[in-house]
N, C-alpha and C positions, 0 to 999 in steps of 0.2 A: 432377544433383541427387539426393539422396537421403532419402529420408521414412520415419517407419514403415507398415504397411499398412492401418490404421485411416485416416492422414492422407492415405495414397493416394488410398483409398477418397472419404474426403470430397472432397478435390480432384479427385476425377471427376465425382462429384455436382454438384460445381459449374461445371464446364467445360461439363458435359453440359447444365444450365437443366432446366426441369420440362416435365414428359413426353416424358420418354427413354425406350425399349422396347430390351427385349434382345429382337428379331426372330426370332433362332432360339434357342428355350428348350433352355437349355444351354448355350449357346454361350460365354458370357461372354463377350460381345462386344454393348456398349451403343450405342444409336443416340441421336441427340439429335431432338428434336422435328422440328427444321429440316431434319435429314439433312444436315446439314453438320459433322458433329463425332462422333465415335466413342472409346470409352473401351476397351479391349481388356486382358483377363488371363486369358488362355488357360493350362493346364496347362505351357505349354513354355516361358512368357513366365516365372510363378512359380517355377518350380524355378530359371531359370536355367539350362535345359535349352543356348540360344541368347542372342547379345544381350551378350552379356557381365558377366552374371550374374542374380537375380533379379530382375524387373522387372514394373512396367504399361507400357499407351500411351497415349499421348492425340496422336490423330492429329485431323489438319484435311480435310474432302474438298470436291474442286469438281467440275465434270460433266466427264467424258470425252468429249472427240472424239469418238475410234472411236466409240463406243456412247452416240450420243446420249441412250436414256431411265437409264444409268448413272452412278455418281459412283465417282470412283476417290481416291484417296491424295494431298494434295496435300505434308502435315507431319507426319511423326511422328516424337515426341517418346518416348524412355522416362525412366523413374521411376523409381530403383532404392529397392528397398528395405531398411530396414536389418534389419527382423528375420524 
């Protein structure tokens, strides 16, 4: 799929539901209320750096085994962008 980055943007806002925190300021890497859903556009993600071009994510998380009070990666999805 491919969107422009305004449209990214708002289809993260909506993936994400209300009160999402970006946990570590800076990071661009958004949390969803529930901590089950994470929105990601890191510098390396944008450029295109990896991934196979410019991109967001919109990953799914559920709890980890190993590390019971953790949640790890269960989907993710990128977004490429078109401009």
């Amino acid at each position: 799929m491919k969107v422009s980055s305004s449209k990214a943007l708002e289809l993260g806002e909506q993936f994400l539901g209300k009160g999402y925190k970006e946990l570590v300021h800076g990071s661009s890497r958004y949390v969803s209320a529930d901590v089950t859903r994470v929105f990601r556009m890191g510098v390396s993600d944008i450029t295109g750096a990896h991934g196979g071009g410019p991109h967001v994510n919109f990953e799914t998380l559920i709890p980890n085994p190993a590390k019971p009070s953790k949640m790890m990666v269960d989907n993710n999805l990128h977004i490429y962008l078109t401009d």
